[in-house]
N, C-alpha and C positions, 0 to 999 in steps of 0.2 A: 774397517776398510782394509784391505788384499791389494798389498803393491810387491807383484812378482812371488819369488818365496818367502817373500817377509809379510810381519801385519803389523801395521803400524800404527797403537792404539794413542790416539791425541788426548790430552787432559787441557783445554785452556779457558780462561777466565772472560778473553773477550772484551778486554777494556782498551778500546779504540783511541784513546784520549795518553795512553803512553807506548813509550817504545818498545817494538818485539823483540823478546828474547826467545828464540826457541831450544831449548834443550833434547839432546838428544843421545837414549838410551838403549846400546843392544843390551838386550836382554838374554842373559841364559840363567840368571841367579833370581827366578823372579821373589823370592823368599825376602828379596833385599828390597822390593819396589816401595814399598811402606817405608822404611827408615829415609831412603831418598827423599818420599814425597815430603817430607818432615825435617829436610834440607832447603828444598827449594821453596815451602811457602813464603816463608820471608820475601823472597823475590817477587812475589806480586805485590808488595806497596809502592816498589820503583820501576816495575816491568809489565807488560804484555805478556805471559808466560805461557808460554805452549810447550807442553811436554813430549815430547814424541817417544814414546817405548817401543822398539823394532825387535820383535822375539826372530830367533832362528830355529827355523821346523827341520834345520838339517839337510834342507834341501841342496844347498849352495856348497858342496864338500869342497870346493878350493876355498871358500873363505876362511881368513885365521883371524880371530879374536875379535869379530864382529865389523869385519869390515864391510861385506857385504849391505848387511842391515845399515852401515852408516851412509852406505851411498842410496840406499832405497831411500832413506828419510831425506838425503840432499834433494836430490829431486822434486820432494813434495816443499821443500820452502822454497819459496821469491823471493824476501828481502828480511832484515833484520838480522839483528845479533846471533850467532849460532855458536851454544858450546855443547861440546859432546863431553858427555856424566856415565860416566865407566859404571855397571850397575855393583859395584864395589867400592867405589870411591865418594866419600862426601863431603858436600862444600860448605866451606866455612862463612859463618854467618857474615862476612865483610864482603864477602863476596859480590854481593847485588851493588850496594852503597860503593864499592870499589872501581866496579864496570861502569856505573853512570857516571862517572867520574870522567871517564877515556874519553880524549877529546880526538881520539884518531879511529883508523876504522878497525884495526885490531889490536888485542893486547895478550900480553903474554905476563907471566906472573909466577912465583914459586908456589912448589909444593910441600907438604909439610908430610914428611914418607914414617914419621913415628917416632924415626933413633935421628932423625936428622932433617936437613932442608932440601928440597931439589932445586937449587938456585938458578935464576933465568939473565943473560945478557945474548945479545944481537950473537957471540961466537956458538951460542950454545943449540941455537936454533936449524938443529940437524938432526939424522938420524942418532940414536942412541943414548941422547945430551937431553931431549925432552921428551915430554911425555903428553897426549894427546891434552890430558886433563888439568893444562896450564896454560892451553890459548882459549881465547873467546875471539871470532872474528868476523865482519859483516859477511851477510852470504855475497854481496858483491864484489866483496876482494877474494871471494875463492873459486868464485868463475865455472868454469869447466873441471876444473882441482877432483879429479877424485880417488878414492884408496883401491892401492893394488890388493889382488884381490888372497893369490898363493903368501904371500909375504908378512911374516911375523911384523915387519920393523915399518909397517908401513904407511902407521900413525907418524913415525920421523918421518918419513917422506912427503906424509902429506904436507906437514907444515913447514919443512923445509924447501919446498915446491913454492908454498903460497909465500912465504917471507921472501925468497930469493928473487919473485916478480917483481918486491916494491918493495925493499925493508923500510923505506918513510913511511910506510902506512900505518907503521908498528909502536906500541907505546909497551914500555917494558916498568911493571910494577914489583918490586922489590919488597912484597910481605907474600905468606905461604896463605893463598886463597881456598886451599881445595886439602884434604886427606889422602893422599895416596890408598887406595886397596885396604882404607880404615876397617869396611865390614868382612877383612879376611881375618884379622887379628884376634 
């Protein structure tokens, strides 16, 4: 399927009887899409899991670091869980079991960067302080929310955009659910 300059290949399992999680991946490392996928199976014994891989053909030259792609793929979801999976970054097995967990409609959570933690509280939830790949949040608390498109920083913005509408919405987990840029190491 052909959304715009992006193509946004779906992988889902189709199990109607639990909640969607749809993940989503710009893709420019597709060499990494195997180690991911062998990230996220786990996630289908507690999820719905829809994969979405958004490759960039290059067409979109203002986009920086796959923002474009990440708003092709908003588009294409209506409802459920949405977290966006750096095609570098992999998530840690607590991951799935941690999100069924969130009794709110998003959550934010540390990252585990290698040498250290990237730690998450309510002040942190701004440009520069996080990193796309430590919120998970319903696609109806992020509305119209979408990434600028010229702008490095602009993963902080997005979720500093969708927190500063409603911080009550937010549930803040205090263990490192995800690898930082683990497949660059």
């Amino acid at each position: 399927m052909s959304v715009d300059a992006c193509e946004i290949i779906a992988e889902n399992e189709g199990d109607l009887a639990k909640e969607r999680l749809t993940i989503i991946t710009p893709c420019s490392r597709p060499h990494n899409l195997q180690r991911l996928a062998e990230s996220i199976r786990p996630g289908r014994l507690l999820f719905d899991v829809v994969w979405l891989v958004v490759f960039d053909f290059g067409e979109c030259e203002k986009s920086k670091v796959g923002n474009y792609q990440r708003n092709c793929a908003l588009d294409a979801i209506e409802s459920g869980w949405v977290y966006f999976l750096d095609d570098d970054t992999v998530m840690h097995l607590d991951f799935f079991r941690e999100l069924a967990k969130v009794k709110k409609e998003a959550a934010a959570f540390e990252q585990d960067l290698g040498n250290g933690i990237r730690p998450v509280s309510p002040e942190r939830m701004r440009v520069q302080k996080i990193d796309m790949g430590q919120v998970a949040i319903r696609r109806e608390v992020i509305g119209d929310t979408r990434f600028e498109l010229g702008i490095y920083e602009a993963d902080g913005m997005f979720i500093e955009t969708v927190y500063k509408r409603d911080p009550a919405r937010w549930e803040f987990l205090h263990k490192p659910l995800t690898y930082y840029n683990a497949l660059r190491r």
